[in-house]
N, C-alpha and C positions, 0 to 999 in steps of 0.2 A: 018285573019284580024289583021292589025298591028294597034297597040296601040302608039299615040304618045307622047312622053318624056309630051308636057305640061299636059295631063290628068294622064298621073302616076304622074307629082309632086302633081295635083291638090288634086289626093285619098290620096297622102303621108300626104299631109297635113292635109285636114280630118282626115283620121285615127290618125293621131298625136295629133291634137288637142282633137277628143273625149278621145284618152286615157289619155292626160293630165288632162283633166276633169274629169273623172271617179278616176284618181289615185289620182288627189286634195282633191274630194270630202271623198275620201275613208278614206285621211289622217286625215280629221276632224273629221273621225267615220260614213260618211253616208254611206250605206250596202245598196246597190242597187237590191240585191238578196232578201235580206228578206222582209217579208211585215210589215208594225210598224200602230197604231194607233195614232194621234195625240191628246193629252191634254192639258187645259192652267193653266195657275196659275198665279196671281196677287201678287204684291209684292208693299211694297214703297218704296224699295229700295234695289237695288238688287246687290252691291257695286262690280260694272265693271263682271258682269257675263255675259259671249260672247258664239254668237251660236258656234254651236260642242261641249260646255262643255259635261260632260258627265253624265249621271242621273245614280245613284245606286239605290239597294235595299238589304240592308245586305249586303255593301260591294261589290256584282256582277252588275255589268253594266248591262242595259237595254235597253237601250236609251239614246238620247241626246238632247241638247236645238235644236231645229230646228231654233227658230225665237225669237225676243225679241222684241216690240212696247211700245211705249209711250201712254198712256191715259192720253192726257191733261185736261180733263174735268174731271178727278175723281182723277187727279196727282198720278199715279200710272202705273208700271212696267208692261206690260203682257205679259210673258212667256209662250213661245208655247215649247213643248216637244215633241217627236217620241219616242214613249215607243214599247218594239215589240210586234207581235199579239199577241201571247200566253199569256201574261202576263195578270191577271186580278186582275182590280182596283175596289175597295168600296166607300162607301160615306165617310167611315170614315177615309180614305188614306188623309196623310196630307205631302206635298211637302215642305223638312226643306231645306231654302239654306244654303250650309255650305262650309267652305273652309278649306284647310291644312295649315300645317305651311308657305307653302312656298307662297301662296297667290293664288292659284289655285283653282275657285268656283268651285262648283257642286250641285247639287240638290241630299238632300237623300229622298228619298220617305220610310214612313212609314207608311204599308199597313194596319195594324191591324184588325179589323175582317171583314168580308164580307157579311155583312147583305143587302144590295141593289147595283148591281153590276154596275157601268159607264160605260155612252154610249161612244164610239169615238167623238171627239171635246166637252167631256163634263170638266166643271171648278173643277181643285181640291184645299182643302184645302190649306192653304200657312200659314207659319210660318217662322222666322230664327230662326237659332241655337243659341244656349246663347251665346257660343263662340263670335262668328261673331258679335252677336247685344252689349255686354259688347265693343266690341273693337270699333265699330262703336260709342257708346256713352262713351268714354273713354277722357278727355281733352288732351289738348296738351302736358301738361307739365308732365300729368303721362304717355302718348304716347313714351314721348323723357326716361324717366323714366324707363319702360320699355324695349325699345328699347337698352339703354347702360347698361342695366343687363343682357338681352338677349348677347350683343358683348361681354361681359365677360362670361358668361358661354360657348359661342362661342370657346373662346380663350384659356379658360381652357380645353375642350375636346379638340383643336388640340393640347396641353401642350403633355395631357395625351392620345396621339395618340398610343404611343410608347407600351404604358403599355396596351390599351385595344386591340392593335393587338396581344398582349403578351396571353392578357386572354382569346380571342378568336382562337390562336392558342392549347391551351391549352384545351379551347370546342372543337375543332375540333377532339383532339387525342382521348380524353375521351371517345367516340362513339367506337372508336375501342376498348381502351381496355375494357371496358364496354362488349360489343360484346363478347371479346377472356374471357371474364372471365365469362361471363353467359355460354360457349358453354364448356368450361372445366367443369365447376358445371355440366351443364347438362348432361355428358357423367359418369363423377362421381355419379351422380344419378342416372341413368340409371345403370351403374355396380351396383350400392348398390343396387338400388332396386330388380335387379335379382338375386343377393347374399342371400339376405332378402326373397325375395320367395324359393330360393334355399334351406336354411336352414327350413323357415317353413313348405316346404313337408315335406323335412327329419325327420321335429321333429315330424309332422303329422303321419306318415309312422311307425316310432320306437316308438308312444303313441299306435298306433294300434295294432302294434306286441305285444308290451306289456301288452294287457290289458287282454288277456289270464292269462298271468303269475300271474299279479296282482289279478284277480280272484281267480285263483289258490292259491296264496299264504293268501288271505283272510281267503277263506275258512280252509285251514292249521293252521292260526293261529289260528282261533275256533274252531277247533277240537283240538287243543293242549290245548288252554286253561279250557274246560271243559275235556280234561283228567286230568289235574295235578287238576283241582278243585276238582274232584271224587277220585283222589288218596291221596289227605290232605283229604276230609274227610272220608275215610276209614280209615288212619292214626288216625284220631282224633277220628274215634269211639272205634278203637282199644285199645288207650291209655286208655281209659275213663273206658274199659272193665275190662281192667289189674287192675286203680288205684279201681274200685270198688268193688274187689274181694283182694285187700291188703285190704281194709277197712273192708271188710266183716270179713276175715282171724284177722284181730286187734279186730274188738269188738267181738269175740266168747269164746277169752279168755286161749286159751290153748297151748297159741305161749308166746316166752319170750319178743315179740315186747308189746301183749297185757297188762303181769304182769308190764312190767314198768311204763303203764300210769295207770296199776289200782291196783297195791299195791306201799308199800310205805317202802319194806324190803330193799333195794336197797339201797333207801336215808339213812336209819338211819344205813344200814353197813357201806354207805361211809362218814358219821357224823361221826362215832367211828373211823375208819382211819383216818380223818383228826384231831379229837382230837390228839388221840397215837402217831399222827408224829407231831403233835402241843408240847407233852410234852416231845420227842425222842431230840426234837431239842434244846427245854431250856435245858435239862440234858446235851445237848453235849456244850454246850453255859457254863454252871458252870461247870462242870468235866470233861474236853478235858482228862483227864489224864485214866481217866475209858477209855478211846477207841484206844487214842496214845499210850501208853504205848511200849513195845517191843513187849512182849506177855501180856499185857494185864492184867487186875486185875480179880481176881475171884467173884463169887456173891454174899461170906460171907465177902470180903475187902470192896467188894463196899456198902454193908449191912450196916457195922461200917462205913463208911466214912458217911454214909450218916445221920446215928442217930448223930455219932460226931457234924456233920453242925447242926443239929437242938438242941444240946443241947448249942451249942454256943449260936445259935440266942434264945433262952429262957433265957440264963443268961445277955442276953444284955437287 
């Protein structure tokens, strides 16, 4: 069965055209594969937010505006959404429109607790974000105000383009050596630490060995020190034997240690010598001549010498 050129162009064309479609629609966000629920939300103003925008929740996309209609009789915005099935919404979910800096709407949904769960096509809360509602009631002239403080800070970050590629090349590096210097630490501690267990067996091992010894040498020193304590007082009772039997020996009386403490013939022998050599010494002190001599004077010279001196000192 031949197929003629105008019905291949005709399918070419179909087929082109639905995938133009499909790949239109795709490009605006709609997911023809997944299944979504629709929700609506009311606004009064919803300042140029266009279907496909795209609905978040904490940042991750879920959905997007499907449709947007006018309520003239209530003058108000209604916002139709395609949130996906999986997702589930509460009474207390309130739909914030918000936009970026660059002017690009979107809807963030904040879902908060889930005490009564929404039907499909049911109405969620609506709010704008401060952001958005401040700029929408902002006048003209602090608008314009804005706006040429905004082109100078503009101007200023492309000034300092130079410098923030500078700091950001410099984040970049950081990560590595950051990296090369954690992975050196950690092979350094990993050596030390096995060093460190390595020594604490060892010193485990030789506390062990030792603890024989140390017993041993306890014991050793209590035994030595109640020897030498028993050989001092053997010593000390010995002494005490000796000195109590020189005592005994002294008061019996018939030792020459005892007659010195208990007579008194001694003292008054060595009183009569120290007189005798009290008066040997004045005689040699006046008559050198009685002892120098050659040979000395006899004891009938020195007899008369000595009456002579005293009959002098009687005529004086």
């Amino acid at each position: 069965m031949n197929i003629s050129k105008e019905v291949k162009v005709g399918l070419f064309m179909v087929v082109s055209l639905v995938l133009l479609y499909v790949g239109f629609n795709y490009l605006k966000g709609i997911d023809f594969f997944s299944s979504t629920k629709k929700y609506y939300a009311v606004y009064h103003n919803v300042d140029k937010l266009m279907p496909s925008n795209l609905v978040y929740i904490n940042g991750y996309s879920v959905g997007r505006v499907s449709a947007i209609q006018f309520n003239q009789k209530q003058n108000s915005i209604v916002v139709e959404m395609e949130i996906n099935s999986d997702v589930v919404l509460g009474d207390s979910t309130v739909a914030f429109l918000n936009g970026d800096i660059l002017g690009t709407k979107f809807i963030q949904l904040d879902v908060g607790s889930i005490a009564t769960p929404l039907k499909p096509r049911d109405t969620l809360r609506s709010d704008v974000a401060k952001g958005i509602t401040d700029f929408l009631s902002e006048p003209v002239a602090d608008l314009q105000t804005t706006l040429r403080k905004l082109n100078k800070i503009l101007d200023n970050l492309g000034s300092n383009s130079e410098k923030l590629d500078e700091i950001f090349n410099d984040f970049k590096a950081t990560p590595k050596l950051l990296n090369r210097t954690l992975a050196n630490t950690n092979s350094k501690i990993d050596s030390l630490t096995y060093n460190i267990s390595s020594v604490t067996a060892n010193v485990n091992k030789t506390l062990n060995n030792l603890q024989p010894s140390l017993v041993n040498l306890k014991t050793f020193t209590d035994s030595l020190k109640s020897v030498e304590i028993n050989r001092t007082l053997v010593r000390a009772q010995e002494a005490l034997s000796k000195l109590n039997e020189t005592l005994a020996k002294m008061g019996k009386g018939d030792n020459t240690m005892s007659k010195l403490m208990t007579e008194d013939t001694l003292y008054v022998n060595l009183n009569r010598l120290l007189l005798t050599l009290d008066t040997l010494a004045s005689h040699l002190n006046e008559n050198p001549k009685h002892f120098l001599a050659p040979l000395g004077k006899s004891r009938n010279k020195i007899q008369r010498d000595l009456e002579k001196q005293k009959d002098e000192k009687d005529k004086k």
